[in-house]
N, C-alpha and C positions, 0 to 999 in steps of 0.2 A: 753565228759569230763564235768562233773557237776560244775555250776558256784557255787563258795561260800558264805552262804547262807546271809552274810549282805551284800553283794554285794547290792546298788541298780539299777536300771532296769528303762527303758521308764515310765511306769506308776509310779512307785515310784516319779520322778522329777516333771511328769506333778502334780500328787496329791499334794504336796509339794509347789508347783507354785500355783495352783489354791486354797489351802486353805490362803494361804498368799495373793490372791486377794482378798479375800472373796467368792470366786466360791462354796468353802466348797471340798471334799476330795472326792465326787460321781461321778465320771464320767460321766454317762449318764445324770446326771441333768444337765450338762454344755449346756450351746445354741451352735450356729455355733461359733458364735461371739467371746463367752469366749474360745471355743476350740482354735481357731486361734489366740487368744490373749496370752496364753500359749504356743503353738508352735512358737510361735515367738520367746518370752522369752527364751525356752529351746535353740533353736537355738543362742541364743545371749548369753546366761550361756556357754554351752559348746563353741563356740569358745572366750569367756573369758578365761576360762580356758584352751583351748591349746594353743593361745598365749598369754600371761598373760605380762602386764603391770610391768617394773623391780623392786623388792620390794625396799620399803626406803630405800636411803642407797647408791644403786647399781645403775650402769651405764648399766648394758645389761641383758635382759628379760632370763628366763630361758629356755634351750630346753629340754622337756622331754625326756626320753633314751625311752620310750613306744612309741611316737611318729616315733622311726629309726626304720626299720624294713629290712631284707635280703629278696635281689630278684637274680634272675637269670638270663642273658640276652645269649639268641644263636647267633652268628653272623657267617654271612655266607660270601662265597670265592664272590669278587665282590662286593657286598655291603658296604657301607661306613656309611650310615644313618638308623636309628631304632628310634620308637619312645617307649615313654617310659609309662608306669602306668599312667592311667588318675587320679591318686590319687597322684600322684610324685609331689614334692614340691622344694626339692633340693638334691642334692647327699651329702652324709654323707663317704669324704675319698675317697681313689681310687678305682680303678675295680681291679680284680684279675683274673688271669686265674686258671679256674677249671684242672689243668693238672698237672698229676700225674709226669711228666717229667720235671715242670718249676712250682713246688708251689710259690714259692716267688714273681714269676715274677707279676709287675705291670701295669696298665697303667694310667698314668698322667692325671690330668684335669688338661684344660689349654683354652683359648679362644676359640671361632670357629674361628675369623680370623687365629690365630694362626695352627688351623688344615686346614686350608683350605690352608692356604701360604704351609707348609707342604707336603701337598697334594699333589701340583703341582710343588712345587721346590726340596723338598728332596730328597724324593723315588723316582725319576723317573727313574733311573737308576737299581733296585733291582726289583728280578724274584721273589723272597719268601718274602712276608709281613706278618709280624706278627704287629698286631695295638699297638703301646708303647704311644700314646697320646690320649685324648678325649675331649670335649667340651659337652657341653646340651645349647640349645638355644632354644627357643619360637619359637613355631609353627602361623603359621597363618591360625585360622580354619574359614571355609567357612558359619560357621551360627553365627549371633548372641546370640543364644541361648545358647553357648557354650564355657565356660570359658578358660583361658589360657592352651594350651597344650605344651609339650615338648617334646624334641626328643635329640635324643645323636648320635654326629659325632666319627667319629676316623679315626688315620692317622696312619701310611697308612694303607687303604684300605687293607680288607685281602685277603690274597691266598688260606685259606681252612678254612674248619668252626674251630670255637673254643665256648666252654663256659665260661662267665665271670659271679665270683659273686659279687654281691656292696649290698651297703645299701645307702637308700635313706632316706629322712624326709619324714613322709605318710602326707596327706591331709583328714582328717577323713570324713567321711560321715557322714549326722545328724543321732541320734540312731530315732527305732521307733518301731512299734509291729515288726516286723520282724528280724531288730538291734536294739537287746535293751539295750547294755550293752558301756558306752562310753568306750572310748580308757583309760588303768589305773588302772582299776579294784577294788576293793573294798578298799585297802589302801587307795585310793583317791576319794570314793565317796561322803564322806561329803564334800570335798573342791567344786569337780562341783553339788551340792545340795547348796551350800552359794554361790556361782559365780551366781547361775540362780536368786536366792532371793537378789541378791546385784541389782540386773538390775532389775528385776521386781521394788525392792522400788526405783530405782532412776527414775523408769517410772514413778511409781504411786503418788510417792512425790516428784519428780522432785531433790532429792535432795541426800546424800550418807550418811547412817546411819549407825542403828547396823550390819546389812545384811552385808556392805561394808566391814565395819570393822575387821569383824567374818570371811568375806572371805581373808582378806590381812594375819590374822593369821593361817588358814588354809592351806593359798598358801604356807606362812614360812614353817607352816609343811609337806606339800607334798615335796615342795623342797628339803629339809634335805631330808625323806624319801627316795626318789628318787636317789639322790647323792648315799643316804648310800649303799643304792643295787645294785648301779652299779661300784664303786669305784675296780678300778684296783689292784691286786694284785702284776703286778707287772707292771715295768716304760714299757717292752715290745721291741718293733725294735726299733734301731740304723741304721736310713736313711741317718744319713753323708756322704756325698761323698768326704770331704776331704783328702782322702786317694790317690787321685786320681780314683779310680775305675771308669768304661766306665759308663758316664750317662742314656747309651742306654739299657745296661742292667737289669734296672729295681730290680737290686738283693738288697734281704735285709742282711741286717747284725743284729747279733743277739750282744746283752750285755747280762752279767752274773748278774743278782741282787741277794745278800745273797746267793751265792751259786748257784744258780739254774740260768739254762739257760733257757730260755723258748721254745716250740716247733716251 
């Protein structure tokens, strides 16, 4: 699949950064020094930019919809714990089972004490588990070197495999020759081209200028953008239970908007 062609790219940002230091726009003429003073800054532009500071105004930072992305998780008969994408950040909504016999069926986040009391007091009684609750909790890894990991529980414990799919918030990787493209795509790559030149000048003049500026109006306009492409057609499920309906069941209920029920 061919990227589109203003899209920009790894070099594109580093050029960008480096003639804004005065580096000039050559690559090879950059020293070790300037190279790494640059990779800094890119590094610190784009995670400006994916978690970005709430614009004037506003009480809560924005989350990109490019940032959620769909995984798959297998869980087997016995197993109660899985760990989860070294790139996984937080869960975005419940799990689903992939089953052609139970589409609606959910399973809950909810604490790990809560799966773990669960665990041991609920089901202990029941021969056929099927998991209706989950938790993700921080792992404890064994080197230094190695940033927070996470894993996901569920209660109860299953009695045969199933698949479930979720969405999670990614944790991006820095781009480079090899990932050259950040997370957003060309709609948004003047915003992370101004995020990187907002940090650079507030390195290099210690203080927050046009750069800044250019980028709070940019972020305005990726946000808008953003929103616009992902704004719901319709309101969706009706997860009231007050109906009384069995909590356990996990069933959804569908509403009718203008007509139309949704699938």
């Amino acid at each position: 699949m061919a990227e589109p062609g203003l899209s920009l790219a790894y070099d594109d940002y580093r050029q960008g950064i480096g003639y804004f230091l005065g580096f000039g726009r050559t690559i090879v003429d950059w020293s070790t020094d300037q190279s790494a003073e640059i990779a800094v800054i890119l590094d610190a532009g784009l995670r400006n930019f994916y978690t970005p500071d709430p614009l004037p105004g506003q009480r809560l930072s924005h989350q990109w919809s490019f940032l959620r992305v769909a995984s798959t998780l297998s869980i087997e008969s016995g197993i109660g714990d899985y760990d989860l994408p070294d790139d996984f950040g937080s869960l975005d909504g419940p799990l689903t089972y992939l089953d052609s016999n139970s589409p609606n069926w959910m399973v809950q986040v909810t604490s790990d004490k809560h799966v773990m009391s669960l665990r041991s007091e609920v089901y202990t009684n029941q021969t056929s588990h099927r998991p209706n609750w989950a938790a993700v909790r921080s792992k404890r890894t064994p080197h230094t070197d190695i940033s927070t990991r996470w894993e996901i529980l569920f209660a109860p414990i299953s009695s045969q495999p199933y698949d479930l799919h979720f969405r999670y918030h990614v944790l991006p990787e820095p781009i480079s020759s090899t990932n050259r493209y950040p997370y957003g795509g060309q709609a948004h790559s003047e915003t992370v081209m101004e995020s990187c030149l907002a940090l650079a000048e507030q390195r290099m003049d210690d203080q927050a200028a046009i750069h800044s500026q250019k980028f709070i109006q940019r972020l305005a306009a990726s946000i808008r953008y953003d929103r616009q492409t992902t704004q719901a057609d319709t309101i969706g499920y009706n997860r009231d239970g007050s109906d009384g309906s069995s909590h356990s069941s996990r069933r959804v209920q569908r509403i009718t908007v203008g007509g139309v029920t949704p699938d």
